[in-house]
N, CA, C and O atoms as CSV, one atom per row, in Angstrom:
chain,resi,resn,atom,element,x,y,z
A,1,UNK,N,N,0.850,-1.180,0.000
A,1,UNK,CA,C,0.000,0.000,0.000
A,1,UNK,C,C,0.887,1.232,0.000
A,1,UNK,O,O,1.823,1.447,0.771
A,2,UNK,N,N,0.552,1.826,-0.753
A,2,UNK,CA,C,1.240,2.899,-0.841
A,2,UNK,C,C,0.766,4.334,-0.201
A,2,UNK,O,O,-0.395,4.697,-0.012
A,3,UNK,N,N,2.067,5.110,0.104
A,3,UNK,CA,C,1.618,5.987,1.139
A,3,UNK,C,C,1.867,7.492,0.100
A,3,UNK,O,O,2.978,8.022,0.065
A,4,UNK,N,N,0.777,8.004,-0.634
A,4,UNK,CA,C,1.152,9.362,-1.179
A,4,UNK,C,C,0.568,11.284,-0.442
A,4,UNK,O,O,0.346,12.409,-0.890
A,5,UNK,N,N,0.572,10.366,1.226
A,5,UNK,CA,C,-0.074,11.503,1.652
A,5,UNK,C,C,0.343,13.133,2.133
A,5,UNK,O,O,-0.357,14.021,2.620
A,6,UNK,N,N,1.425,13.103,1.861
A,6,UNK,CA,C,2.496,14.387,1.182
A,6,UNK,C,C,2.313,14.601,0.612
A,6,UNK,O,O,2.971,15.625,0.423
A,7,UNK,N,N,1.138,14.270,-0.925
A,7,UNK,CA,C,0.374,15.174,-2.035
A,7,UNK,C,C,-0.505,15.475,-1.113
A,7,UNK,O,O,0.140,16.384,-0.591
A,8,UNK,N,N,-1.636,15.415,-0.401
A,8,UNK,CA,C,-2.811,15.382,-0.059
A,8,UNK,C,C,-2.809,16.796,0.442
A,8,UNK,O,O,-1.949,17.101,1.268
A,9,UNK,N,N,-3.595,17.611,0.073
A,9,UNK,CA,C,-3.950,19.338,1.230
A,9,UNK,C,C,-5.024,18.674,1.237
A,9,UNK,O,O,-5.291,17.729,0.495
A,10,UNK,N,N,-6.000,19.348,2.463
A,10,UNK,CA,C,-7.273,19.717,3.197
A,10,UNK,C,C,-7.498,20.865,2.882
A,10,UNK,O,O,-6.687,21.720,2.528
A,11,UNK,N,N,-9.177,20.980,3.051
A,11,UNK,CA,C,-10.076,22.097,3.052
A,11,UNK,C,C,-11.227,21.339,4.023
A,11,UNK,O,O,-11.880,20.310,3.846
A,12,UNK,N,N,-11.179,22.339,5.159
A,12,UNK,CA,C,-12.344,22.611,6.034
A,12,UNK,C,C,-13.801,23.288,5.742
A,12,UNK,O,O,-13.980,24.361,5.166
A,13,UNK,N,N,-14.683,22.523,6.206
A,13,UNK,CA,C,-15.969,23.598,6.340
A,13,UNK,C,C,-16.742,23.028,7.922
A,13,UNK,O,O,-16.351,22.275,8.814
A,14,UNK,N,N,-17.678,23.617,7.757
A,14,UNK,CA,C,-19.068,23.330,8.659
A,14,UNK,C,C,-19.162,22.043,8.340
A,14,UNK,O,O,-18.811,21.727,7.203
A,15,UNK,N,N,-19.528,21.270,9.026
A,15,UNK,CA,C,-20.327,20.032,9.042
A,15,UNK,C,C,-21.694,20.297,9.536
A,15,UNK,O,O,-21.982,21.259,10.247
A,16,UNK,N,N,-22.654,19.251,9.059
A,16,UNK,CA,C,-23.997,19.134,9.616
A,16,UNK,C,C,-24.137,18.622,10.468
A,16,UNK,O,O,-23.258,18.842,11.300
A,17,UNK,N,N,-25.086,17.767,10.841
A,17,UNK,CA,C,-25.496,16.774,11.853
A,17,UNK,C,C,-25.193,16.725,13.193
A,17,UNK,O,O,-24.825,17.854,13.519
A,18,UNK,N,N,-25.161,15.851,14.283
A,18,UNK,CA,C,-24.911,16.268,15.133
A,18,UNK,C,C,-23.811,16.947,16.147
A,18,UNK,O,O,-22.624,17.039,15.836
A,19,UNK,N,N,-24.305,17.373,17.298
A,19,UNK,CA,C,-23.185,18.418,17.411
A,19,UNK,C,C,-23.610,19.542,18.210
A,19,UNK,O,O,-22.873,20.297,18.844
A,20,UNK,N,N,-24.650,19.577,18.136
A,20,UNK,CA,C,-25.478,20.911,18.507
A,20,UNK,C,C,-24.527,22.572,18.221
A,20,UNK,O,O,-23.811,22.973,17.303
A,21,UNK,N,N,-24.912,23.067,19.301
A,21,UNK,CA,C,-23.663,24.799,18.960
A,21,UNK,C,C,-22.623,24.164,18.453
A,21,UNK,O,O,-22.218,24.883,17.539
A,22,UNK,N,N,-21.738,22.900,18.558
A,22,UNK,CA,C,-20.432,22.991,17.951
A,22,UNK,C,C,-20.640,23.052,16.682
A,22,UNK,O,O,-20.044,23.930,16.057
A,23,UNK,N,N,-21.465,22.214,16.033
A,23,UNK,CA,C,-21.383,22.481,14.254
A,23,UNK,C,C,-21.573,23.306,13.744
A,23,UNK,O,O,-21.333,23.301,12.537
A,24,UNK,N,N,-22.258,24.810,14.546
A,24,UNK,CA,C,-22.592,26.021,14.083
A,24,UNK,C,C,-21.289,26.890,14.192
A,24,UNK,O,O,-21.159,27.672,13.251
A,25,UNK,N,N,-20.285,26.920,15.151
A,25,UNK,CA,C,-19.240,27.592,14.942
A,25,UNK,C,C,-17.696,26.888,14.658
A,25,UNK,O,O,-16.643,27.519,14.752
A,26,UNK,N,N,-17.800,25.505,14.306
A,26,UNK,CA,C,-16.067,24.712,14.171
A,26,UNK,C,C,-16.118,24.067,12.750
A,26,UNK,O,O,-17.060,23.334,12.450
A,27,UNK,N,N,-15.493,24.233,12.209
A,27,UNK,CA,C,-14.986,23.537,10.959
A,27,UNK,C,C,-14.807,22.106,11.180
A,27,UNK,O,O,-13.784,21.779,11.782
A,28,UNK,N,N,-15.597,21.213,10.811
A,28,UNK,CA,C,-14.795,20.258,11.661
A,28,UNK,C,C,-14.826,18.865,10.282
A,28,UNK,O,O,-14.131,17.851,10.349
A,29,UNK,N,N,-15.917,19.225,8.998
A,29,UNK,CA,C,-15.756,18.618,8.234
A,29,UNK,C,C,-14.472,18.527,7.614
A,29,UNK,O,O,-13.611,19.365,7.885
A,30,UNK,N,N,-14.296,17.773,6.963
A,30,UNK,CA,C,-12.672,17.487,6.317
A,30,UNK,C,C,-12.978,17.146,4.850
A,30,UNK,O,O,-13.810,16.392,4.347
A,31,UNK,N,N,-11.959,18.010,4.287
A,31,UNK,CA,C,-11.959,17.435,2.421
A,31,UNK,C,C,-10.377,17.521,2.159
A,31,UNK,O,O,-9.410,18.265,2.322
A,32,UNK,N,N,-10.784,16.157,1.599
A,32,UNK,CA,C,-8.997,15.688,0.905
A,32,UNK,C,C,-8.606,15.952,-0.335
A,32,UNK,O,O,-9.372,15.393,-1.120
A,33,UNK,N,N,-7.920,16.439,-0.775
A,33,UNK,CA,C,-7.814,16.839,-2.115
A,33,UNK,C,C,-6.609,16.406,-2.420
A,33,UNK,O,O,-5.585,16.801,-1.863
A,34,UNK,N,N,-6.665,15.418,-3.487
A,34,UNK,CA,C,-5.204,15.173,-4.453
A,34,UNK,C,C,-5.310,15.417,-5.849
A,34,UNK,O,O,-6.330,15.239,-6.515
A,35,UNK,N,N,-4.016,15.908,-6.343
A,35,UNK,CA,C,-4.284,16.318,-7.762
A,35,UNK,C,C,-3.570,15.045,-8.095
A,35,UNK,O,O,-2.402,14.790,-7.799
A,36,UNK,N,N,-4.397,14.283,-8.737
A,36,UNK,CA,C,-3.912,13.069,-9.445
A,36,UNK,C,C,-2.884,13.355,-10.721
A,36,UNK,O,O,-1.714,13.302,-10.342
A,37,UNK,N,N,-3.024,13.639,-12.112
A,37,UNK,CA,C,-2.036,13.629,-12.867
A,37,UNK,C,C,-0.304,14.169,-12.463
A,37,UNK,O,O,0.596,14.016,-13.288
A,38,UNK,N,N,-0.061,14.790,-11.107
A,38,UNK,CA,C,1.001,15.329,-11.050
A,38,UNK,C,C,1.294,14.404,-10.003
A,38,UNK,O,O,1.893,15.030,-9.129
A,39,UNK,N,N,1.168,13.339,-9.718
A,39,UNK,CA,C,1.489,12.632,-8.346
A,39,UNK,C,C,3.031,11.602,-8.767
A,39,UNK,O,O,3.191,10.781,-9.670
A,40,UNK,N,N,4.086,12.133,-7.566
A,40,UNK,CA,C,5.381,11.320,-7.986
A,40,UNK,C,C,5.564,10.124,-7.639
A,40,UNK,O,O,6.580,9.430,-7.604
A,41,UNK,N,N,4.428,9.915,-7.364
A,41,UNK,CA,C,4.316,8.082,-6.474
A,41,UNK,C,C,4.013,7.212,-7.398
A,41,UNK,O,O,4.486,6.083,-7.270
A,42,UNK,N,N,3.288,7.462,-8.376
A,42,UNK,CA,C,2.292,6.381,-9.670
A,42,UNK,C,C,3.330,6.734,-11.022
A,42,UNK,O,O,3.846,7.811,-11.320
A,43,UNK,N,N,3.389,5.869,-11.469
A,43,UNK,CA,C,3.849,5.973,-13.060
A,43,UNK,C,C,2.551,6.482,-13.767
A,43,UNK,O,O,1.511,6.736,-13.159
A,44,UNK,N,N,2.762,6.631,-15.431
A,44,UNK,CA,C,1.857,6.661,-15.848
A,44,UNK,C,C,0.567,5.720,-16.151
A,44,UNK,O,O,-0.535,6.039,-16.598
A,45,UNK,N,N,0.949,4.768,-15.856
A,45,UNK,CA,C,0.532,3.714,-16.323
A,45,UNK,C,C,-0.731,3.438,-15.522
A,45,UNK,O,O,-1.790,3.028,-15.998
A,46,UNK,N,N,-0.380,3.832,-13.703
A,46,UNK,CA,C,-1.012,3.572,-12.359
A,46,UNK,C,C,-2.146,4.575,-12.919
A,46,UNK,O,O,-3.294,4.259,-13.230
A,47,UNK,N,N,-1.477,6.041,-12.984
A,47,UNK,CA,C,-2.375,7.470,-13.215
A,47,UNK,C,C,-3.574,7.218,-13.853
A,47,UNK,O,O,-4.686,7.645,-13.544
A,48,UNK,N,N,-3.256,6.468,-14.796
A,48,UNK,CA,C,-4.291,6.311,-16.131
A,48,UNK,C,C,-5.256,5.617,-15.181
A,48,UNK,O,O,-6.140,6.290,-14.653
A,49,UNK,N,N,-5.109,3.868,-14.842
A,49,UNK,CA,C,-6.120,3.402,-14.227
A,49,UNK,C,C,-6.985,4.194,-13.272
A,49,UNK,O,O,-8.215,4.219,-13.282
A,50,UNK,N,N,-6.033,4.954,-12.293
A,50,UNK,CA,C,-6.795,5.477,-11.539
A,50,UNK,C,C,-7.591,6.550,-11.927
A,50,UNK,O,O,-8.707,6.701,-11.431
A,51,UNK,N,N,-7.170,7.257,-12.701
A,51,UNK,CA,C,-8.524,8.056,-13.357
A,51,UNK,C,C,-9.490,7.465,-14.075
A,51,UNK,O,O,-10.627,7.904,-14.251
A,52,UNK,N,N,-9.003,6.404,-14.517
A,52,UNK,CA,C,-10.206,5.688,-15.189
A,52,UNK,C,C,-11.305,4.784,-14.309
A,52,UNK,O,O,-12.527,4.751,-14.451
A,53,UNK,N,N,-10.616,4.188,-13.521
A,53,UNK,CA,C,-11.624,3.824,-12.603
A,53,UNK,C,C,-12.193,4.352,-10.993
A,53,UNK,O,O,-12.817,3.732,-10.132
A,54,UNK,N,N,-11.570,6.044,-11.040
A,54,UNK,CA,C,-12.291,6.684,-9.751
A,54,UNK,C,C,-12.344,7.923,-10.723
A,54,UNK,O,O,-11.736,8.967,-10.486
A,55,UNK,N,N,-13.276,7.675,-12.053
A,55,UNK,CA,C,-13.520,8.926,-13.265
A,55,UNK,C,C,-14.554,9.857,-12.344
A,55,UNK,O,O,-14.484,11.084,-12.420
A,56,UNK,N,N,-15.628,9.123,-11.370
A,56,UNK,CA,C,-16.608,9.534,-10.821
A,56,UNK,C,C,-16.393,10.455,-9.655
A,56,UNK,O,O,-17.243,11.267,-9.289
A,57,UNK,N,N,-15.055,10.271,-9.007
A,57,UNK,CA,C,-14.920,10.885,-7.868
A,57,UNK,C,C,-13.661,12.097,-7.906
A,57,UNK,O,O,-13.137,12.627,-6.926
A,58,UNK,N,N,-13.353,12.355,-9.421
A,58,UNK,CA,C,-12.212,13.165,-9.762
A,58,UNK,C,C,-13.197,14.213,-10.849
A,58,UNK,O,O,-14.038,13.887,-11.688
A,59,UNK,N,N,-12.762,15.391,-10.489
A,59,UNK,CA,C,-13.003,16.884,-11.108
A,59,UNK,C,C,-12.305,16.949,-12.038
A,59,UNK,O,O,-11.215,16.391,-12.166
A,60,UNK,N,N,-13.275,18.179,-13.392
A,60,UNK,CA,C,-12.069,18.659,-14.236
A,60,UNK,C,C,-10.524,18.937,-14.122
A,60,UNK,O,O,-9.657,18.639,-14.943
A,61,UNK,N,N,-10.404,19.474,-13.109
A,61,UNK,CA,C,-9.118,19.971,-13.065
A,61,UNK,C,C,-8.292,18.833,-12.244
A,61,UNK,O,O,-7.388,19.098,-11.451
A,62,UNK,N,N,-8.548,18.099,-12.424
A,62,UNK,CA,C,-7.619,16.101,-12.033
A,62,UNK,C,C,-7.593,15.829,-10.590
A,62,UNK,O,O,-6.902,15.008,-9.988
A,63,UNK,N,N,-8.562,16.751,-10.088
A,63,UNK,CA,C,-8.425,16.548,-8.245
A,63,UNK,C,C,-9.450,15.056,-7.543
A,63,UNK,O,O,-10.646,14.842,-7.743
A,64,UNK,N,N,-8.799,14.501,-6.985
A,64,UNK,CA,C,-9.540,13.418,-6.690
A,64,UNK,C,C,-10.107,13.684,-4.962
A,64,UNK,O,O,-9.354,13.491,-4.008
A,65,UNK,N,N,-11.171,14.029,-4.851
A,65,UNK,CA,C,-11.880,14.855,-3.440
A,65,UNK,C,C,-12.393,13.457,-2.955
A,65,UNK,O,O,-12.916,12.515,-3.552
A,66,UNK,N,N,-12.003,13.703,-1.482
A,66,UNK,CA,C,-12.973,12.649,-0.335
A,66,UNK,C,C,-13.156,13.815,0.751
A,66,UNK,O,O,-12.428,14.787,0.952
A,67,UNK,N,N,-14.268,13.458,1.350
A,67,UNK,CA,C,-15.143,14.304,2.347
A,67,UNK,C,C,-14.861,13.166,3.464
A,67,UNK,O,O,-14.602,11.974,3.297
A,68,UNK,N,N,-14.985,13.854,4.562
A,68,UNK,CA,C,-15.734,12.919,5.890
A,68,UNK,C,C,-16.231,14.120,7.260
A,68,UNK,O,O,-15.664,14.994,7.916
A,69,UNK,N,N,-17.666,13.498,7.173
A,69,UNK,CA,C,-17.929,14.358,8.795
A,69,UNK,C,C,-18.256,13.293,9.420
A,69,UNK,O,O,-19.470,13.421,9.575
A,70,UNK,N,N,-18.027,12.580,9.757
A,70,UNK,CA,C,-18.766,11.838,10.603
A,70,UNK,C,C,-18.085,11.706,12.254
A,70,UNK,O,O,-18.510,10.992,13.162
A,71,UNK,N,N,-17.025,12.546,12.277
A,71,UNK,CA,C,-16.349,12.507,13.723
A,71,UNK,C,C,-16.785,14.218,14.099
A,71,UNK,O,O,-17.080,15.085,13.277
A,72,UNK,N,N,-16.718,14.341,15.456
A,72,UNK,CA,C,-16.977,15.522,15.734
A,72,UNK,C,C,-15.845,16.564,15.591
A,72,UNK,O,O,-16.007,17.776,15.451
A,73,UNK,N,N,-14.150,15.600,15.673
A,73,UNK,CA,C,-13.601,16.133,15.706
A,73,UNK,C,C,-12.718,16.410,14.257
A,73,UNK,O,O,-12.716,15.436,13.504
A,74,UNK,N,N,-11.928,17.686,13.747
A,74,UNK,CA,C,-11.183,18.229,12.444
A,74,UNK,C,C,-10.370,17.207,12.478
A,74,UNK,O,O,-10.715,16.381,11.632
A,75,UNK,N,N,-9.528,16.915,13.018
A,75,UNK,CA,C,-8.070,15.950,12.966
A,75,UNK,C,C,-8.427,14.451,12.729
A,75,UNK,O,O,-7.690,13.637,12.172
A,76,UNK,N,N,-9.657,14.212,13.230
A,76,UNK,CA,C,-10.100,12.605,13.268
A,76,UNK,C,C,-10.638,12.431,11.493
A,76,UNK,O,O,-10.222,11.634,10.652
A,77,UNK,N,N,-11.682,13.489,11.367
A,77,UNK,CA,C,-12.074,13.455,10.127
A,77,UNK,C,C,-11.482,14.023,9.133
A,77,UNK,O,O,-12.197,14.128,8.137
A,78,UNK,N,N,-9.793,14.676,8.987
A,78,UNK,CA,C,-8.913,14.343,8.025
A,78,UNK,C,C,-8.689,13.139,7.749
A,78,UNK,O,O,-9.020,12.509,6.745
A,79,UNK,N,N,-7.762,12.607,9.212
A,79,UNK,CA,C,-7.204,11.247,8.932
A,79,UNK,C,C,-8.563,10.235,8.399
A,79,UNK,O,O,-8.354,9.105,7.957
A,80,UNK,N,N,-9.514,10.632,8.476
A,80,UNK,CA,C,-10.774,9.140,7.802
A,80,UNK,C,C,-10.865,9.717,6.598
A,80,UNK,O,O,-11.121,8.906,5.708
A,81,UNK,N,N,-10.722,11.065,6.178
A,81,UNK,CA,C,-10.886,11.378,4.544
A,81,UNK,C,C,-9.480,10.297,4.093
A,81,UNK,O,O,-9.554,9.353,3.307
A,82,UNK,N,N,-8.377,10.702,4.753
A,82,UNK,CA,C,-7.149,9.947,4.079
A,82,UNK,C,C,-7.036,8.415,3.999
A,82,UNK,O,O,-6.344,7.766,3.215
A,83,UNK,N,N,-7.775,8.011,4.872
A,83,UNK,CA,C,-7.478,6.703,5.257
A,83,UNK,C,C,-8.694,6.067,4.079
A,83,UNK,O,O,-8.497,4.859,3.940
A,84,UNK,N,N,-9.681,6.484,3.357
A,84,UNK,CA,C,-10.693,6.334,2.566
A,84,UNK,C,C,-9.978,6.564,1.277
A,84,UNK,O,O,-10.152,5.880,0.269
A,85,UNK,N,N,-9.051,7.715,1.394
A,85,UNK,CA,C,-8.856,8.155,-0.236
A,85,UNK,C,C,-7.359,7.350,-0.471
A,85,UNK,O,O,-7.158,7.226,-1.679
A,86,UNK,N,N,-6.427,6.861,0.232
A,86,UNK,CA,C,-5.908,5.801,0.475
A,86,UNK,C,C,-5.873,4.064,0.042
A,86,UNK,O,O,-5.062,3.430,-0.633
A,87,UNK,N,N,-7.300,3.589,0.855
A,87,UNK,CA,C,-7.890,2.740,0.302
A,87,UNK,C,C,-8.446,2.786,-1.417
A,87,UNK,O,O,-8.212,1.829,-2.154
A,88,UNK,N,N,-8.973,3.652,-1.764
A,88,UNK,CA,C,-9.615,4.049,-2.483
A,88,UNK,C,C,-8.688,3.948,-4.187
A,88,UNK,O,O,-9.054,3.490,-5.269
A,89,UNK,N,N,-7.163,4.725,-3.666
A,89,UNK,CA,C,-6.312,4.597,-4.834
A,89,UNK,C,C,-5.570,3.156,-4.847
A,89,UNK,O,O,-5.256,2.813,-5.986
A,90,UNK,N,N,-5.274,2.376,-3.978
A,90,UNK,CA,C,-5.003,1.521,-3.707
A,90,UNK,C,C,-5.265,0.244,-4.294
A,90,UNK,O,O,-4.501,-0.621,-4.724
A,91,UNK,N,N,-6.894,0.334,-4.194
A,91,UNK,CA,C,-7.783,-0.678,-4.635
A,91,UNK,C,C,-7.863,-0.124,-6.113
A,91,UNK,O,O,-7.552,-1.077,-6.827
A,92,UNK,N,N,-8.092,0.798,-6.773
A,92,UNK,CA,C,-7.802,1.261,-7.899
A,92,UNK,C,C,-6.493,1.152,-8.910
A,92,UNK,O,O,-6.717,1.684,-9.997
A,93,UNK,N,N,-5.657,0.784,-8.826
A,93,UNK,CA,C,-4.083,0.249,-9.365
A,93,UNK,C,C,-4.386,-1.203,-9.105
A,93,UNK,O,O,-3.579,-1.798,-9.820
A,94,UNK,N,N,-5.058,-2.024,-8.514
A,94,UNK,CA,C,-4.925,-3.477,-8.819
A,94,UNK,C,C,-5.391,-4.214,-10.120
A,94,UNK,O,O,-6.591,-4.223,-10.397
A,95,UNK,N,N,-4.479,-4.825,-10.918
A,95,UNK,CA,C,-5.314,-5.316,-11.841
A,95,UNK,C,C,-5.500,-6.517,-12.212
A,95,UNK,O,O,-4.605,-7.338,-12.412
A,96,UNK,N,N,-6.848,-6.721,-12.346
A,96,UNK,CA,C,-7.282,-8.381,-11.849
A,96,UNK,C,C,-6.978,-9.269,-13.259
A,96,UNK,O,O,-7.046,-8.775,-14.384
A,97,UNK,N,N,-6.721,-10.308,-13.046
A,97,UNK,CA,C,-6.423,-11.352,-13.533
A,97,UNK,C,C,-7.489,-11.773,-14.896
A,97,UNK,O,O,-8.710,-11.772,-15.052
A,98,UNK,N,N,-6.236,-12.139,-15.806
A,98,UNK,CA,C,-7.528,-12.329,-17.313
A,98,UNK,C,C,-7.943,-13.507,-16.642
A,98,UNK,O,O,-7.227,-14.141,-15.867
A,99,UNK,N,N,-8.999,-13.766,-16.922
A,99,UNK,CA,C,-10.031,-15.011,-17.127
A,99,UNK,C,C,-9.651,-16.344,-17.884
A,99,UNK,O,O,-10.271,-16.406,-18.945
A,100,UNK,N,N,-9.031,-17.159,-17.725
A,100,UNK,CA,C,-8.437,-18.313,-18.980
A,100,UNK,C,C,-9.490,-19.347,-18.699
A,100,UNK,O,O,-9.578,-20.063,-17.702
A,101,UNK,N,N,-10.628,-19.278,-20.229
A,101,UNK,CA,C,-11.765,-20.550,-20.789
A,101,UNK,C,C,-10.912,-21.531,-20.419
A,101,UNK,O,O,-9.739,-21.710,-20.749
A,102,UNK,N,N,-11.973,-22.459,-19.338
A,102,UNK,CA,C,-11.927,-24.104,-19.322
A,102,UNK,C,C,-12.496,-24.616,-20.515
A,102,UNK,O,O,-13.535,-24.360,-21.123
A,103,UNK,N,N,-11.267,-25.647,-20.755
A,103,UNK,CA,C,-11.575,-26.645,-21.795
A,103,UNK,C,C,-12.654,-27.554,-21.647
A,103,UNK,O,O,-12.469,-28.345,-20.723
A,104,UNK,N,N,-13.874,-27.715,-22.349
A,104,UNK,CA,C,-14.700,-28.977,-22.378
A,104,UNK,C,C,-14.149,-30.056,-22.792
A,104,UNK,O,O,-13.887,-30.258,-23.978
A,105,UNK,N,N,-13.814,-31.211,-21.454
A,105,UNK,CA,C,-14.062,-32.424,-21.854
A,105,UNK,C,C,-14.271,-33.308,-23.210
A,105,UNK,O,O,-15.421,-33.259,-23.648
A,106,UNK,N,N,-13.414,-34.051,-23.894
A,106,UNK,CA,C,-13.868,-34.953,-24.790
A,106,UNK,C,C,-15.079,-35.517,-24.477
A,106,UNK,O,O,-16.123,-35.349,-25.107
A,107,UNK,N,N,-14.914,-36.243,-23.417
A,107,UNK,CA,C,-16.104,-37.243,-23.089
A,107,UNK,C,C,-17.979,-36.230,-22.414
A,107,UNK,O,O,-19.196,-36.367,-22.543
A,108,UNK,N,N,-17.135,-35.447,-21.834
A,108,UNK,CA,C,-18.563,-34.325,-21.763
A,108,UNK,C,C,-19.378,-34.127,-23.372
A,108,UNK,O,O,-20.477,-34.604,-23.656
A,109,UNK,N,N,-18.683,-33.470,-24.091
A,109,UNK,CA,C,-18.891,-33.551,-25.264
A,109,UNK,C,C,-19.488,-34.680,-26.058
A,109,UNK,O,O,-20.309,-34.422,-26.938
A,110,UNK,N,N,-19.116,-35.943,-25.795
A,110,UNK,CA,C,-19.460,-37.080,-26.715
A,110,UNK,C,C,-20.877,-37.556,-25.638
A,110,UNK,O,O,-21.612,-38.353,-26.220
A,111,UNK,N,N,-21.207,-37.301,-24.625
A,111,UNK,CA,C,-21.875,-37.836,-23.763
A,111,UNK,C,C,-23.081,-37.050,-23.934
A,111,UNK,O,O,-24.165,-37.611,-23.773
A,112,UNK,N,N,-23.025,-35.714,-24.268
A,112,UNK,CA,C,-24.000,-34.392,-25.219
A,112,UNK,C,C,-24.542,-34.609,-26.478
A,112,UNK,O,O,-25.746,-34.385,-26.593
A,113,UNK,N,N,-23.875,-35.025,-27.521
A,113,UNK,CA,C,-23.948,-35.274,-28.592
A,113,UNK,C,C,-25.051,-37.061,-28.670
A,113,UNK,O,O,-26.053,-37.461,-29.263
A,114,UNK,N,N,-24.221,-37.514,-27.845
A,114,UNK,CA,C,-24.878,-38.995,-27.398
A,114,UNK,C,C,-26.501,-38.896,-26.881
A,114,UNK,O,O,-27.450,-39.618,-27.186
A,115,UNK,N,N,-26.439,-37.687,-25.956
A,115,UNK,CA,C,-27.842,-38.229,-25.708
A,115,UNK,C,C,-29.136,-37.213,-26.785
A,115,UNK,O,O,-30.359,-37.329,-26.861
A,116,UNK,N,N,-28.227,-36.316,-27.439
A,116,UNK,CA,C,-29.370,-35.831,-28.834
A,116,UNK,C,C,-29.515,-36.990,-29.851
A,116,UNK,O,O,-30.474,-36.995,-30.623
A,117,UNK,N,N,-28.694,-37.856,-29.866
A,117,UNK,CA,C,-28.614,-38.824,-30.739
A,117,UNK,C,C,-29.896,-39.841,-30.275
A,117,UNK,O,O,-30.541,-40.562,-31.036
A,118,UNK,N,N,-30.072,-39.701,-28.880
A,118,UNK,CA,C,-30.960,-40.643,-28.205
A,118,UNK,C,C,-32.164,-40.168,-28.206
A,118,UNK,O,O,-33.176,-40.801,-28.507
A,119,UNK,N,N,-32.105,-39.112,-27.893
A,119,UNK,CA,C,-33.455,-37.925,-28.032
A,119,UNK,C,C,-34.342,-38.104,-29.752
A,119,UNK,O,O,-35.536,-38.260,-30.008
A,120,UNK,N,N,-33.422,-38.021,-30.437
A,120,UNK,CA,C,-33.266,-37.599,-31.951
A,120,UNK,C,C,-34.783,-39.317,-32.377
A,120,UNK,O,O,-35.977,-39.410,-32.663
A,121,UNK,N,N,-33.416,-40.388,-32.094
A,121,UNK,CA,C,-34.208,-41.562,-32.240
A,121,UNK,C,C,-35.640,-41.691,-31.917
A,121,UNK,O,O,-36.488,-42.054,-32.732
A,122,UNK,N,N,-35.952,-41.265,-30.258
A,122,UNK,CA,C,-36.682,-41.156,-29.670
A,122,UNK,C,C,-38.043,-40.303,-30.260
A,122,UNK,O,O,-39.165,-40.550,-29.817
A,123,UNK,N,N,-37.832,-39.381,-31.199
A,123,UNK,CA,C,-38.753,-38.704,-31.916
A,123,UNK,C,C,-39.113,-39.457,-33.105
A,123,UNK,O,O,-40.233,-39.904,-33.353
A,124,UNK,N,N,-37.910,-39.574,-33.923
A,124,UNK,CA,C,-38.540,-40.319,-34.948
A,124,UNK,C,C,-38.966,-41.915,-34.568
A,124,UNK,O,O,-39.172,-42.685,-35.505
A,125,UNK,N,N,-39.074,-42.324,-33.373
A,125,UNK,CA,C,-39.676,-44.129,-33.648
A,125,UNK,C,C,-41.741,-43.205,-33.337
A,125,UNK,O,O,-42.785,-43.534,-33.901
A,126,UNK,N,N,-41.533,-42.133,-32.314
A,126,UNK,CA,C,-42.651,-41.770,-32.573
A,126,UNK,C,C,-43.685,-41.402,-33.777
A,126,UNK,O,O,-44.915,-41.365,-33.748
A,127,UNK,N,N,-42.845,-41.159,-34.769
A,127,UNK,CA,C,-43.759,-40.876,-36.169
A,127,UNK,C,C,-44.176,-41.636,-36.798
A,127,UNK,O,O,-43.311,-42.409,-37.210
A,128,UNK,N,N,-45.693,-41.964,-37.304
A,128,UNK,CA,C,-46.675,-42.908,-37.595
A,128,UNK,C,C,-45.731,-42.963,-39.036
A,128,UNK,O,O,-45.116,-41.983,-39.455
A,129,UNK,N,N,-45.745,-44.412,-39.760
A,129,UNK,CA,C,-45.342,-44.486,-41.228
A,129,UNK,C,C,-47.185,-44.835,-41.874
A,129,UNK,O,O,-47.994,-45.707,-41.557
A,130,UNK,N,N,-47.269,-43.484,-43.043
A,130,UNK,CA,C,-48.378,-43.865,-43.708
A,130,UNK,C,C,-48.358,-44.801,-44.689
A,130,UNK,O,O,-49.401,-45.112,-45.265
């Protein structure tokens, strides 16, 4: 896992929810911001995937944003934006394995063919000869 969180700045706001007076006067939401195409950690190769498969969570201008309020506190809900946007590129650079077709069986095959052959019979002894 790779650690590129020396690109990462924050931007604070208000959070909602609970909290009472604190959410009305503390910043306490957290936004992570990485500018993906300039990152010295990924080749090009990484860059590409990851814009291609987090296309949804990256802005025109190549920034890849994670939010978190869900702690009351600023410092807790950086580190969970990072620890999300982290995971996030992480799981994004893996690339899964081609698929290699199982071979069918000779005898699967002849055992298929065998019983249309049986089927086949089975229709025509049914047809009346006029």
């Amino acid at each position: 896992m790779r650690d590129f969180s020396s690109e990462v700045f924050y931007k604070t706001a208000r959070s909602g929810g609970k909290g009472g007076q604190n959410v009305n006067k503390v910043e306490t939401m957290a936004e992570a911001n990485w500018l993906v195409p300039t990152s010295a950690f990924f080749t090009e190769e990484e860059k590409e995937l990851i814009l291609v498969k987090l296309q949804n969570r990256i802005n025109k201008e190549g920034y890849l944003i994670v939010k978190s309020s869900e702690s009351r506190s600023q410092l807790d809900n950086k580190q969970i934006a990072l620890k999300k946007m982290l995971e996030l590129v992480n799981k994004s650079i893996i690339v899964p394995k081609k698929r290699k077709p199982s071979k069918i069986p000779k005898a699967v095959k002849e055992k298929r063919l065998d019983n249309k052959r049986r089927d086949s019979e089975k229709k025509k002894n049914r047809k009346k000869d006029w």
